[in-house]
Every structure is written in structure tokens, then in C-alpha cells.
C-alpha positions as CSV (number, residue, x, y, z in Angstrom):
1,X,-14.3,-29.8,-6.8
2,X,-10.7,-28.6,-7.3
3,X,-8.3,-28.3,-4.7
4,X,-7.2,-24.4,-5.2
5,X,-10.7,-23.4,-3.8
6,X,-11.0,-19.8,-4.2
7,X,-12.6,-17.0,-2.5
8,X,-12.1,-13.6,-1.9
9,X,-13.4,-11.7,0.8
10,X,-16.4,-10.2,0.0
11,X,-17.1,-12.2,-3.2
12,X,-16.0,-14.9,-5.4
13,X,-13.5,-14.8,-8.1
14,X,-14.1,-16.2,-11.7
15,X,-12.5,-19.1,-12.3
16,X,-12.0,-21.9,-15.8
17,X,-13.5,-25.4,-14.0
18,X,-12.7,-28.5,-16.3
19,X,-16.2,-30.5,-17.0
20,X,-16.1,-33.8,-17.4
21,X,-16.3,-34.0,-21.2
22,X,-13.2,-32.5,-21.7
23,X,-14.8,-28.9,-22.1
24,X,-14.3,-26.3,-20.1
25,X,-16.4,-23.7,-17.5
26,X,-16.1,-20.4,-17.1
27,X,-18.0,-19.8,-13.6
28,X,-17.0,-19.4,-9.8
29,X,-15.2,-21.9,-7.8
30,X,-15.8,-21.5,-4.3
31,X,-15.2,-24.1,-1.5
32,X,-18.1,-26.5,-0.1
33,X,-21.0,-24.9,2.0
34,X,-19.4,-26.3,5.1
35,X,-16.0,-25.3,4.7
36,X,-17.1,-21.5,3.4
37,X,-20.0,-21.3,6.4
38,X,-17.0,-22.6,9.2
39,X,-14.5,-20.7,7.9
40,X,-12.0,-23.3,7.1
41,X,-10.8,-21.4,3.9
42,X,-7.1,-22.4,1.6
43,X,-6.9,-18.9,0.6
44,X,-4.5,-16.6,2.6
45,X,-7.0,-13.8,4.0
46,X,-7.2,-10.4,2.6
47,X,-5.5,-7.8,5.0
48,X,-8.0,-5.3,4.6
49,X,-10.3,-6.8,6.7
50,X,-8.0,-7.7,9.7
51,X,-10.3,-6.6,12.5
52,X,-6.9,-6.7,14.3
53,X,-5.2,-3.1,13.6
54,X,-2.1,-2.2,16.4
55,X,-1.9,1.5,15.1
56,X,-5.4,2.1,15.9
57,X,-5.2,0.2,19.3
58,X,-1.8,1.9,20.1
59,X,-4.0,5.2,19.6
60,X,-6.7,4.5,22.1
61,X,-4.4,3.4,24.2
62,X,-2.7,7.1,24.5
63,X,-6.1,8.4,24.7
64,X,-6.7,6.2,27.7
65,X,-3.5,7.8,29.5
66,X,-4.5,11.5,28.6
67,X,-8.2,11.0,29.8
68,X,-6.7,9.8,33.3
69,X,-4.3,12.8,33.3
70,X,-6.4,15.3,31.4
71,X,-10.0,14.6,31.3
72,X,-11.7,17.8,30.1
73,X,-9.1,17.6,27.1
74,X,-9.2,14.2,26.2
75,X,-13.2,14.1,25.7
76,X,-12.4,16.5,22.7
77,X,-9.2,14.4,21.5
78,X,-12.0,11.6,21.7
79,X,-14.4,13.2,19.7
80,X,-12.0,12.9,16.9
81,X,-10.6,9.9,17.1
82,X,-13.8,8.0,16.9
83,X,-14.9,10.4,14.4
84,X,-12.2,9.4,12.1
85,X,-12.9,5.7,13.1
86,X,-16.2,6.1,11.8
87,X,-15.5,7.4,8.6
88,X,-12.5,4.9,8.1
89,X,-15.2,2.1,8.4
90,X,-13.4,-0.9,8.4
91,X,-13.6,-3.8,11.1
92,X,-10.3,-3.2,12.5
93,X,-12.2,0.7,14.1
94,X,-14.3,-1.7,16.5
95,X,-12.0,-2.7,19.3
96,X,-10.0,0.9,19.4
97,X,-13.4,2.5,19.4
98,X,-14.5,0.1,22.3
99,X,-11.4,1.5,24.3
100,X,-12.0,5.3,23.5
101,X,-15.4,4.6,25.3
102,X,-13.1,4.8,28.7
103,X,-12.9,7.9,30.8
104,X,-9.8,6.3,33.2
105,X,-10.1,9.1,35.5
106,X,-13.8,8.7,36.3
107,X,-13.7,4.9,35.8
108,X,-10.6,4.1,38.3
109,X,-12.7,6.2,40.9
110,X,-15.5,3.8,41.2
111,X,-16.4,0.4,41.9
112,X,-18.4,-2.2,40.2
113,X,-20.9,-1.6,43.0
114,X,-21.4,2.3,42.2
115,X,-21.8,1.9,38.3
116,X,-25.2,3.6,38.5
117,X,-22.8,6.8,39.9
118,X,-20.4,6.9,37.2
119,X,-22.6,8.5,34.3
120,X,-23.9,10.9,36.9
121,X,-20.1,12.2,37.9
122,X,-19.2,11.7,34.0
123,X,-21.8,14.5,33.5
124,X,-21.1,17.2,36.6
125,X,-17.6,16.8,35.4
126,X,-18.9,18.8,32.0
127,X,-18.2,22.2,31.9
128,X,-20.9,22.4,29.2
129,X,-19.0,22.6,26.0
130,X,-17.9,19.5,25.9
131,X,-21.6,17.5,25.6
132,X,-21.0,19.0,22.3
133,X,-18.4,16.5,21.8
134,X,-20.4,13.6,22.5
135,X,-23.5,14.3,19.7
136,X,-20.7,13.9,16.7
137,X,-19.6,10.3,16.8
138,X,-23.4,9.0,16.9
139,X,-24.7,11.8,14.1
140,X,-21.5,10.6,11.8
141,X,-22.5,6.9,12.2
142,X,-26.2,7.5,10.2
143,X,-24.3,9.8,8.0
144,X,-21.7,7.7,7.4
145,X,-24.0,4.9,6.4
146,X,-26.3,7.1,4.1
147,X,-22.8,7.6,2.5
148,X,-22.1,3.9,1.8
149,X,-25.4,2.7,1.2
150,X,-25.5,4.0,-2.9
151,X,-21.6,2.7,-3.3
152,X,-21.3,-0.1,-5.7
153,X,-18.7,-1.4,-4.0
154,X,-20.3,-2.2,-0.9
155,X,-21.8,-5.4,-0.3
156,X,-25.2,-5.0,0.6
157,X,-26.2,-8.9,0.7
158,X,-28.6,-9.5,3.6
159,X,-29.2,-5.5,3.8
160,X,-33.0,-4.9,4.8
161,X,-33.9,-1.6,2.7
162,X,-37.5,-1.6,3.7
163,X,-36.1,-1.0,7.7
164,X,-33.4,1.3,6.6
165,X,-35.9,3.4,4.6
166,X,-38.4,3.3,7.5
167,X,-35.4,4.4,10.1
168,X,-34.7,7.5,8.1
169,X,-38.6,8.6,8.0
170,X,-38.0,8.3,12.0
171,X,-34.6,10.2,11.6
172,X,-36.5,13.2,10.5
173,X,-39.1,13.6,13.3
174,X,-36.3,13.1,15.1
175,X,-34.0,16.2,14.3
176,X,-37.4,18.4,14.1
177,X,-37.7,17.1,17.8
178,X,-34.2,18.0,18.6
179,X,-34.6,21.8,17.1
180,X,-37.6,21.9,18.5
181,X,-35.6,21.8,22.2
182,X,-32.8,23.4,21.2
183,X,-32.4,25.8,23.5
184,X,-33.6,24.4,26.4
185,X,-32.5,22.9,29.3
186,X,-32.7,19.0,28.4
187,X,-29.7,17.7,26.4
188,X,-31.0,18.5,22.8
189,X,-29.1,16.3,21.1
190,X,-30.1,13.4,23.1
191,X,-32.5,11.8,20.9
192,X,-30.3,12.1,17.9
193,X,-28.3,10.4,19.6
194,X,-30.3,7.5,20.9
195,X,-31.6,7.1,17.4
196,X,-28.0,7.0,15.8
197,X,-27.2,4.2,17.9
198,X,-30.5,2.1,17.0
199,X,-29.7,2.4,13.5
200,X,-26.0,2.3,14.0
201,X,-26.1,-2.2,13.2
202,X,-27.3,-1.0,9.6
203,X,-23.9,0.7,9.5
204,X,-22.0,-2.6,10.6
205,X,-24.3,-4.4,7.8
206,X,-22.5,-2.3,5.1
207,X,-18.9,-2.7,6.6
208,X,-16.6,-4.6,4.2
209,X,-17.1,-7.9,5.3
210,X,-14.2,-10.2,6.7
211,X,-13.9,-14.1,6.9
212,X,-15.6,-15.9,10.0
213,X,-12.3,-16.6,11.0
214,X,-11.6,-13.0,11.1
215,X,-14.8,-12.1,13.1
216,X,-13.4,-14.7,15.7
217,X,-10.4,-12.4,15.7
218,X,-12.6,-9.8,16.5
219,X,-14.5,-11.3,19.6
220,X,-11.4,-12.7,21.1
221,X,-10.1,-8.9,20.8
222,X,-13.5,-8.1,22.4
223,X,-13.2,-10.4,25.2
224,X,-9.6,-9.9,26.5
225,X,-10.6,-6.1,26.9
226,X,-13.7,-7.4,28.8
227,X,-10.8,-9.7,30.9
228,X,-9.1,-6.5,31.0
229,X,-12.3,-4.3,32.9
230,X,-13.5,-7.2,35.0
231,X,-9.8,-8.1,36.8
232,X,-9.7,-4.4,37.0
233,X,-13.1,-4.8,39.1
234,X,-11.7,-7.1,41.3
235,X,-9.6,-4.6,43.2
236,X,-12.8,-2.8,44.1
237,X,-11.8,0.6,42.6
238,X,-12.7,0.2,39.1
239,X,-16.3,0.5,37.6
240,X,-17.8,1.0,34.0
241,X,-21.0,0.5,32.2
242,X,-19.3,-1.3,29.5
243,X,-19.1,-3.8,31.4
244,X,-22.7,-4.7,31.1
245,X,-22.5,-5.3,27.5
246,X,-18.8,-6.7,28.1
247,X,-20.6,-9.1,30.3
248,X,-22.4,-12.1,27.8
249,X,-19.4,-12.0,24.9
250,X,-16.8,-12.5,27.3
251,X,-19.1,-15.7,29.1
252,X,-20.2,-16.8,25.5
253,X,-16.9,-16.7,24.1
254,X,-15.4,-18.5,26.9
255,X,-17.5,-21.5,27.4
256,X,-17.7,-22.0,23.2
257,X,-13.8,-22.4,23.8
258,X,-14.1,-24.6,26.9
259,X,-16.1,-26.9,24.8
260,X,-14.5,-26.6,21.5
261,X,-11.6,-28.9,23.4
262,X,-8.3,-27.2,22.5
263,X,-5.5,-26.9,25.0
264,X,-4.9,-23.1,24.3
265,X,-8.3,-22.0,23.8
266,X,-9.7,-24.4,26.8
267,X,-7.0,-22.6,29.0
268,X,-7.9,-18.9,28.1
269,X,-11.7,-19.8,28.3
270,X,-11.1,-20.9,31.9
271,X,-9.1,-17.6,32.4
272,X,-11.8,-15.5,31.1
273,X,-15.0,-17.5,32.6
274,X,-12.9,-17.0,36.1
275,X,-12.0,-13.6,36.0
276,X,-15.6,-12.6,34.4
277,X,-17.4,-14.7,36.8
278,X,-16.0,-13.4,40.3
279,X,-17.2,-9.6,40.2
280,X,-20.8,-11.1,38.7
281,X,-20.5,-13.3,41.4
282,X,-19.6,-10.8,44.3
283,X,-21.3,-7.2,43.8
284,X,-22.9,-7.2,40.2
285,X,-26.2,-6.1,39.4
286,X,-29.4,-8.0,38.7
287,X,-29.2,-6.6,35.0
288,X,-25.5,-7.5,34.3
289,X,-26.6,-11.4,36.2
290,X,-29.3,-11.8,34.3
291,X,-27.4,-11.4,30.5
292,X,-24.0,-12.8,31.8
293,X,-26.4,-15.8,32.6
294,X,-28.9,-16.1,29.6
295,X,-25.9,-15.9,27.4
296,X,-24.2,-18.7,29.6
297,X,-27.2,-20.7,29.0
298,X,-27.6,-20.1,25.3
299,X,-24.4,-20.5,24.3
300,X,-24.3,-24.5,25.9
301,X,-27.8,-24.7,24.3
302,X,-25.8,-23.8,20.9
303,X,-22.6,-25.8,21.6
304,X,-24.6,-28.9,22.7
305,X,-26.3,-29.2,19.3
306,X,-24.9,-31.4,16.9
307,X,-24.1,-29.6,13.5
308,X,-25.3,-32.4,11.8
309,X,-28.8,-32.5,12.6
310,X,-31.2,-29.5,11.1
311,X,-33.7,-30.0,13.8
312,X,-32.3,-29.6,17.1
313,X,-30.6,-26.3,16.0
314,X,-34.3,-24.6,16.0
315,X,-34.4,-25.0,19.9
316,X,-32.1,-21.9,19.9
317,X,-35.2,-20.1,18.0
318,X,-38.3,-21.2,20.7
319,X,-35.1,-20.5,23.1
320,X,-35.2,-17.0,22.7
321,X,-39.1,-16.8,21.8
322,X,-39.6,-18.1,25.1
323,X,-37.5,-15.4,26.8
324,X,-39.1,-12.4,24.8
325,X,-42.5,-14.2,26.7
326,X,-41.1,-14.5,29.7
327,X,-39.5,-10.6,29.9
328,X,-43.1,-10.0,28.6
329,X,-44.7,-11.4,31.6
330,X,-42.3,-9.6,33.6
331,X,-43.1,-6.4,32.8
332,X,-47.4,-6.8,32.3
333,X,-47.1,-8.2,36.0
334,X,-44.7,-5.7,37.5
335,X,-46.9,-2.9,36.0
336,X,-50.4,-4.6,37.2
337,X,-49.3,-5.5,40.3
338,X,-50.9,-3.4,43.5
339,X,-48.4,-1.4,45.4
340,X,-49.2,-2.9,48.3
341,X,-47.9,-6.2,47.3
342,X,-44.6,-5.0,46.2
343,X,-43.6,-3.7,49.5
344,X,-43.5,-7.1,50.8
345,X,-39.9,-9.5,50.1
346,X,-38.1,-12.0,51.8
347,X,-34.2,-12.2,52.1
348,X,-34.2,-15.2,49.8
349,X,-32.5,-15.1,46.0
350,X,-35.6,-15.4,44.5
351,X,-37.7,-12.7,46.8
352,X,-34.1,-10.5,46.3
353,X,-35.0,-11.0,42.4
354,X,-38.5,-10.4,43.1
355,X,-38.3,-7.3,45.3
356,X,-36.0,-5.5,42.3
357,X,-38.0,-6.0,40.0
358,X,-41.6,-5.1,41.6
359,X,-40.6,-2.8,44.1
360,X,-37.5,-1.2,42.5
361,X,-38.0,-1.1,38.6
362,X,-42.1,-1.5,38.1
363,X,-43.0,1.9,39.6
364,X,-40.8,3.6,36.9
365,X,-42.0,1.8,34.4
366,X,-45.8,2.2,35.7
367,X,-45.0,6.0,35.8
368,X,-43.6,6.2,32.3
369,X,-46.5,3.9,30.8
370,X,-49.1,6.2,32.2
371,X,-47.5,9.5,30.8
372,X,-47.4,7.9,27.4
373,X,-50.9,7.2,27.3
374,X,-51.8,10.4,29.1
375,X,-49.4,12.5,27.8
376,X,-48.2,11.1,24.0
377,X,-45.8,13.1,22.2
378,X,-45.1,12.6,18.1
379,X,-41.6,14.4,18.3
380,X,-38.6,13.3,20.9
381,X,-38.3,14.7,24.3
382,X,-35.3,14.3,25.3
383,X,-34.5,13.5,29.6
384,X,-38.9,13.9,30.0
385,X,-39.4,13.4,33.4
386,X,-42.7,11.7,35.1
387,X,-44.6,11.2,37.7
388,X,-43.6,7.3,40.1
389,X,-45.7,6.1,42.6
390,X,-42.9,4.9,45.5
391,X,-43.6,3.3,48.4
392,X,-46.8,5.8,49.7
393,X,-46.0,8.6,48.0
394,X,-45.4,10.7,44.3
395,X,-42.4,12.2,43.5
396,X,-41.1,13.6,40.3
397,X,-38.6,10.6,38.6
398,X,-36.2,12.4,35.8
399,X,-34.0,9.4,35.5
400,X,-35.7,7.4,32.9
401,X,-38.2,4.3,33.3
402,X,-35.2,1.9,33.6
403,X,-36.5,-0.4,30.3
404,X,-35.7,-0.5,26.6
405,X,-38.3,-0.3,24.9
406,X,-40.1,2.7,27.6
407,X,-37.0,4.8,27.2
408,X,-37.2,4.3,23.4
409,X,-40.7,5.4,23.5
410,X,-40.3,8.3,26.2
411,X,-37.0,9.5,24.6
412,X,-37.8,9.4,21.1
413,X,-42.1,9.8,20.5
414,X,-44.4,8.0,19.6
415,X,-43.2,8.0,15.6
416,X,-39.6,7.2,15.8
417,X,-39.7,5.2,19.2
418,X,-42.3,2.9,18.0
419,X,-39.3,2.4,14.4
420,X,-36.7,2.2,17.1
421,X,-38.1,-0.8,18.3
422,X,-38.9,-2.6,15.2
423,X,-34.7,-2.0,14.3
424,X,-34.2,-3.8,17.4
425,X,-36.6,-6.1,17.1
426,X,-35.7,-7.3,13.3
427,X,-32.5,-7.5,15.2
428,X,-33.0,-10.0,18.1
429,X,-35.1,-12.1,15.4
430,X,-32.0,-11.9,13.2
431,X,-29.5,-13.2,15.5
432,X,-31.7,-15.7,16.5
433,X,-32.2,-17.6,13.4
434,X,-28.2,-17.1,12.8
435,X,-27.6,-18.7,15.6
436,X,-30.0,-21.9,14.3
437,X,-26.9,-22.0,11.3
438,X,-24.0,-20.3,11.6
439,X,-21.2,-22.7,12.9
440,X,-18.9,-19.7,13.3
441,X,-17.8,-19.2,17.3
442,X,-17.8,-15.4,16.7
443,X,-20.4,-15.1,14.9
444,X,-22.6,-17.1,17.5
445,X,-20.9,-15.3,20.6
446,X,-22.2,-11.5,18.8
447,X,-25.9,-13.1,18.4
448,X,-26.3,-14.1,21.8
449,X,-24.4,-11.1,23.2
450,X,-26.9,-8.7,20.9
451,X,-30.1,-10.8,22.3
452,X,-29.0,-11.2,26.1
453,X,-28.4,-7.0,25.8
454,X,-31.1,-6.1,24.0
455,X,-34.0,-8.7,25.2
456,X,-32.7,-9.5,28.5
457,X,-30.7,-6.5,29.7
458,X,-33.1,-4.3,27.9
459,X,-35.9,-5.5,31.1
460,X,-34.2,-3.2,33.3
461,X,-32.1,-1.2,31.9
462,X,-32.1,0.9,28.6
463,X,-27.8,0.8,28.2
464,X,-27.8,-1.0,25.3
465,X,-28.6,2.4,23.4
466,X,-26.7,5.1,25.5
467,X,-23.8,6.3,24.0
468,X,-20.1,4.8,24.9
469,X,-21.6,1.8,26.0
470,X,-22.2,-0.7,23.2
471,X,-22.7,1.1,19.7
472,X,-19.6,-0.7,18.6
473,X,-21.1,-4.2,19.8
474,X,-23.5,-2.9,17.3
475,X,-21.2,-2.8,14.6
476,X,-19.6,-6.1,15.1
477,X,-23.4,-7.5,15.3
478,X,-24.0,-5.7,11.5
479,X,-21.0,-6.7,10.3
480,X,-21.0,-10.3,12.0
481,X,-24.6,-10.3,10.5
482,X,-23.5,-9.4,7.2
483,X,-21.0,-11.6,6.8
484,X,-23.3,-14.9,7.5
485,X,-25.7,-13.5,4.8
486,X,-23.3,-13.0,2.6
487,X,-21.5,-16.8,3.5
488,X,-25.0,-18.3,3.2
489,X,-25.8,-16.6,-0.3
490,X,-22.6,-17.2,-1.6
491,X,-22.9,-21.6,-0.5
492,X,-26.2,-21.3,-2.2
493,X,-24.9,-19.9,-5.7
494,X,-22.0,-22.2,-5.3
495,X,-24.2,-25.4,-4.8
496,X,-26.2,-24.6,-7.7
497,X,-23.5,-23.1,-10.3
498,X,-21.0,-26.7,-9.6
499,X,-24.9,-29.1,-9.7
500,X,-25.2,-27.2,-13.7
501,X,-21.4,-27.9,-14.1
């Protein structure tokens, strides 16, 4: 192997190997699986994929100021910039469009207590117009994909065409569902909206793909703006649902660098398991404790593994099989369970735990699960309300069944919620076996971020797939996705092409 490995990002170069017998090879020199999979590369990084972009940043940032000064205003300035984000579609749009999912003025005004109140004064803040505003970013993320997909230029290594082809036979029930309600009272765009952000990780998948060292770049980005919201919560007068997905990268990210034994990177993990930990610790809710800690707990599972072995790497996989069981479980029990029993708790954790769960969030989800079976519909139905059962009596519940996969079904129909789920699903499964061979700390910190929301989070809560919450942890799960497939591939050709040299 020669010295001057090189690699480009996104593909290999040709290069003229000398052969033992004097002759000569014209083929592609690349370094060794374990140097390209980790990272480690000679070759000076292309720019173009610096997920790292100060222009871009410096522009949210303004947009921060104007949406505490001028809120109305700034939710159309918003619409723009992440609509020109989206169709610059490069890694370095993640972070700013993370910060453009701020509203300062809304988010300063509550605490990390009242985070169930903040969408709710988000949306009596609307004059009307302006929901308008927030259908466009979503809608330009499928377009936008459709658009890359045919390039020749993209890399589309790893890209599953069969889901992607299945998504879009869901995307057209659902804009027949959204013209169907158009005109009514729910929010019509909704479910177009919902569905964009499912299928926004195949959009990350077809992102020019950096270097693992890059997508650390990106993460660490990532967590310092999670730092950023979570000492903000500390003086009690900040709140924002970012936070729940903000929640398992920052924890992941810091206790990889605890263990990875580096004075500067042991230091700022310390800072940011501190500072992420206290709120969790004083007034979070059960959905943001319960990914901040399954995230905690997979990512020692997957530092504690030695790299060397190809066995003990698989525990990550019955890790998170065991989990989808257990959430499982969960839910058949909560819905099963008579109503009598859940009005019974003690004022223990565990009774705490087990009161919210089968007192607070089974009802809804009993509700919901009866008005699909009663009630199916094969189009969306955007904000359909049903009928709960709570504590005695029935009341009307508009609010949503508080779970992942319900809301997918209730929001979307019984053609496109059921392919909702299957993206997400191929998605969990994905990160999970990346995370049984990827050696990349970013990489790793995206998979168990993506599974503790989706798998874990998902239980109780349906955030993961709302709008300026976590479609751009979406991207950076594609493209962090996409650039282990490609890595793999690419150590595979390499391995064979220098064994025939």
C-alpha cells in the first residue's frame, strides 16, 4: 500500500500502483478499511462538504434577533431562508436550519416545565396567513429530493429505491387527502407535512457526502447548540421542543468524548453532560428522560465494545430489538389495561413512571386505536379528533394520541401511515446495524439519537415528525447514513481491487 493514499470525498480517484513484477496498475488506491471506516484520512478534506458554514450560521443568527423583536415578520423571513437551505443541499444547511427552528420571542417566554404550552401559543400567535409559511420548507424537502434522485452526480450508494418508490405512492394519497380538506377548518397542509418529514432522511441519503471526520464536525455543531438551549433552561424562562430531540446527541456525544480520553474533548464532554443533565434532572419530562437515558445507555454499550472483536458489537443490535419489545409491551398493556386500575399510583419513581403512562398517555392511545378500527380512513385527516375514556367519563381529545406510530396512522390513513412507518422503521433497523460497525463518534451519536427519538421518544410522544423539531436531525441521520454505506462499499472494492494487484 503506498503512502499518498488517496481519496476524494465522495469517491475514489484513479491512480498508477506499481506491482511487484515491475509492471504497472492502473486502478484505485484508497487507504485501508480501518483508516477509511475511522476517518483517519492523509488527504486534506474537500471544502465543499464542510458541514461548518459561518455565513449561513451568521444568517440564522439575525433571524434569531428579528423573531424576538418581530415575530409575525420573521416567520416569513424564515420561510425563505430554510427554503433556500433546502435547495442549496449541502451539509453545512443543517446546523443554520436547526437555529431557524427558533421563535426567541415565544421560546424565552416559557420554561422547560411548560413545553407542552409553547406550540399551543406558537399557533394563537398566527394571524392565519402565515401557517402558509410553514407548509413550504417540508413540501420543498420531497421535491427537492425527486430533483436529485435522477442526477448522475449524486451518490446514491446505500440509497433504498424500493422505499423511496413506495413513499411516493403514499405521497399521492396524501396530497388527494390534503385537497380533499382544503377548505376546511383543520390545517390542510398538515399531512403533507408530516409525510415530508418521514421521507425527508431519503433527502439526507442523497446529500453529497462528507468524511467521518466531517460528520463529527457536524454533531459537535449539533451539540453546543443543544449546550446552548439547555443552560438557557436553567434560568427557568426558556423552553423549546427541540430540546427533546437535542436531548440524546448532546448525552451521546458527550460521554463518547468522556471515554475517548482526550484532555479537550474529556473537558467539553463534562461541560455538556453537566449542563444537559441538570434541567433532565430538575423539571424534564418523562419522554425527554427516557431518550436522554436510552441514549446514555447505548452509547457506553457502544463505547465499551472493543473494535477488535466482531461479536460483541451485535449486542447493540438485540440492544435495540429488546427495546422495540419492551415499548411494545408498553403500549399492548397500557391499552388492555382496565380503567380502574390506572387510577391507582403511588408517589414512588417507578408508580410516577407508571401512573404517566397508564393513566396519562394509554386512554389517548386507547381512544385513537378504537377510531382506527371503527372509523378507518384511506386518505389523511389532518388534526382528527376522537373519543378518550378519562377517569369516569368521555370527552372529545383533539390533541393527538400522544404516540408515533398512532399519530402516523390517525394523521396520514390507513395507505400512507401504514408506508410512514415502514420509512421509520427501515430507519431504526438501519442505524442499528451501523452502529454494530461504524467506529465514527458522529456517526454513532446520529444512530442512537435517530433510535432513542424515534423508538423511545416515539412511546409518548409523536415530535419526532412535527415540523421545526428534528427534520434536520433527519438530514444529518441520511447523510451520516450515507456516508457509512458509501465508506463500507468503497473498503470492500478497495480490499478486493489491491488482493487482484
Amino acid at each position: 500500500m503506498p503512502d499518498n493514499d488517496t481519496l476524494h470525498a465522495g469517491g475514489l480517484l484513479p491512480h498508477a500502483v506499481s506491482r511487484a513484477d515491475g509492471g504497472s496498475l492502473m486502478g484505485y488506491v484508497a487507504p485501508s478499511p480501518r483508516r477509511l471506516a475511522a476517518g483517519s484520512l492523509t488527504l486534506k478534506e474537500s471544502a465543499a462538504n464542510d458541514p461548518i458554514n459561518w455565513w449561513l450560521i451568521g444568517c440564522a443568527l439575525v433571524y434569531l434577533f428579528l423573531s424576538y423583536v418581530a415575530l409575525g415578520p420573521s416567520i416569513w423571513v424564515r420561510s425563505l431562508f430554510a427554503s433556500l437551505l433546502i435547495l442549496r443541499m449541502r451539509a453545512d444547511i443543517i446546523i443554520p436550519l436547526c437555529l431557524s427552528c427558533l421563535q426567541l420571542r415565544l421560546n424565552v417566554q416559557e420554561s422547560f416545565t411548560d413545553l407542552g404550552e409553547v406550540g399551543g401559543g406558537f399557533v394563537e400567535g398566527l394571524t392565519g396567513f402565515e401557517s402558509y409559511a410553514f407548509a413550504l420548507p417540508p413540501l420543498l424537502i420531497s421535491l427537492r429530493a425527486a430533483v436529485a434522485l435522477p442526477s448522475a452526480r449524486v451518490d446514491k450508494r446505500g440509497f433504498p429505491y424500493w422505499l423511496y418508490f413506495l413513499w411516493l405512492f403514499g405521497a399521492a394519497f396524501v396530497v388527494v387527502g390534503a385537497f380533499v380538506n382544503l377548505g376546511s377548518v383543520r390545517g390542510w397542509t398538515g399531512g403533507m407535512r408530516m409525510y415530508s418529514i418521514v421521507g425527508s432522511m431519503f433527502y439526507g441519503l442523497l446529500m453529497p457526502r462528507p468524511s467521518p471526520r466531517q460528520i463529527d464536525r457536524l454533531v459537535n455543531g449539533l451539540a453546543i447548540v443543544g449546550l446552548i438551549l439547555f443552560g438557557a433552561a436553567l434560568t427557568g424562562r426558556f423552553g423549546s421542543k427541540m430540546m427533546f430531540a437535542l436531548a440524546p446527541i448532546c448525552v451521546s456525544w458527550g460521554i463518547s468524548g468522556l471515554l475517548s480520553m482526550s484532555g479537550i474533548s474529556s473537558l467539553s464532554a463534562i461541560i455538556v453532560l453537566v449542563v444537559t443533565s441538570l434541567p433532565i434532572a430538575i423539571s424534564s419530562t418523562f419522554t425527554v428522560f427516557g431518550a436522554w437515558s436510552w441514549a446514555a445507555i447505548a452509547t457506553l454499550c457502544e463505547f465499551t465494545t472493543s473494535p477488535r472483536a466482531r461479536r460483541p458489537p451485535r449486542r447493540m443490535l438485540w440492544m435495540v430489538a429488546a427495546s422495540a419489545v419492551f415499548v411494545g409491551i408498553v403500549f399492548l398493556v397500557g391499552i388492555n389495561r382496565p380503567v380502574s386500575e390506572k387510577l391507582h399510583h403511588d408517589g414512588s419513581f417507578l408508580g410516577r413512571i407508571e401512573w404517566k403512562l397508564y393513566a396519562d398517555r394509554a386512554p389517548l392511545w386507547w381512544g385513537c386505536f378504537q377510531s382506527l378500527c371503527e372509523e378507518p380512513s384511506l386518505l389523511p385527516t389532518p388534526e382528527r379528533p376522537f373519543l378518550i375514556e378519562w377517569f369516569g367519563s368521555q370527552r372529545l381529545w383533539p390533541a393527538g394520541p400522544h404516540n408515533l406510530c398512532l399519530e402516523l396512522l390517525n394523521q396520514l390513513g390507513m395507505v400512507a401511515g401504514p408506508i410512514a412507518v415502514l420509512v421509520l422503521t427501515y430507519l431504526v433497523c438501519r442505524c442499528a446495524v451501523v452502529l454494530t460497525r461504524e467506529p465514527s463518534r458522529g456517526i454513532q451519536a446520529l444512530a442512537i439519537t435517530t433510535i432513542a427519538g424515534v423508538l423511545v421518544g416515539g412511546l409518548t410522544l409523536p415530535y419526532m415528525v412535527q415540523d421545526r423539531i428534528a427534520e434536520y436531525l433527519f438530514f444529518a441521520t441520511g447523510l451520516a447514513l450515507g456516508t457509512s454505506a458509501s465508506n463500507q462499499q468503497l473498503s470492500q472494492v478497495v480490499s478486493t481491487s489491491w488482493n487482484r494487484a
